[in-house]
C-alpha positions, 0 to 999 in steps of 0.5 A: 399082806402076808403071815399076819396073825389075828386072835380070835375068840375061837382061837386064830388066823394067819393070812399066809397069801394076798393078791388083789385077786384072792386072800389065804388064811390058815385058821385055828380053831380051838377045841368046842371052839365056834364061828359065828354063823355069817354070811359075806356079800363080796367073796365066795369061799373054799375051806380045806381041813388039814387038820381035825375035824368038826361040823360044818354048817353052810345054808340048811345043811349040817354035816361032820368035816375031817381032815381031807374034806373040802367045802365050796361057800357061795357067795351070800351063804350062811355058814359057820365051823365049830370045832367038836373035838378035843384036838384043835382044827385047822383048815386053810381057808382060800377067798375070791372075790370084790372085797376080803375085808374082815367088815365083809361078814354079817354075823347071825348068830355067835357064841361069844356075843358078836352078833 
C-alpha cells in the first residue's frame, strides 16, 4: 500500500512506499506537537528531517534535530519527537524489519493519554 494518509493527534503520516521488505512514511508534526514515547519489537528505523526541527529523544539521549539531520532507531529503543517550533516538522521515516504494523509500538508515555 501507497500514499495513504492517517491523522494523528499530533498531525499526520502518508505511507508513500511498502514492500514486504521495508515501509516509507513522510510524517507531519504539527507545531508543540509530541509522539509518544515507544518503543518496537519488530523493526528498527532511520528518521530524515526534511523539514523544521525539534528535540529528538532515542534511549537516554536528548538532543536538538533540524533539517538535514539523520537519526538510526535500534530495534527495542525508546524514542519519541516532539515538534518545539512554531512551523510544523516533517520528516521521512524508512522502517526495516519482521513486521510494519501500527500495533508494533509500545507506548510509555503520551501527551494525548494513549499509553
Amino acid at each position: 500500500m501507497s500514499n495513504y494518509k492517517e491523522e494523528r493527534p499530533w498531525g499526520a503520516f502518508e505511507v508513500i512506499y511498502e514492500d514486504r521488505f521495508t515501509k516509507v512514511k513522510k510524517i507531519f508534526v504539527v507545531p508543540e506537537g509530541k509522539l509518544s514515547l515507544q518503543s518496537h519489537e519488530k523493526r528498527s528505523e532511520v528518521w530524515t528531517i526534511i523539514y523544521g526541527g525539534g528535540e529528538m529523544t532515542v534511549g537516554d539521549r536528548v538532543w536538538e534535530v533540524k533539517k538535514g539531520d539523520v537519526v538510526e532507531i535500534p530495534v527495542g529503543e525508546k524514542h519519541r519527537i516532539e515538534n518545539t517550533t512554531k512551523e510544523p516538522l516533517v520528516f521521512i521515516e524508512v522502517q526495516w524489519g519482521e513486521s510494519f504494523e501500527e500495533d508494533d509500538i509500545t507506548r510509555y508515555e503520551d501527551k494525548y493519554n494513549r499509553a
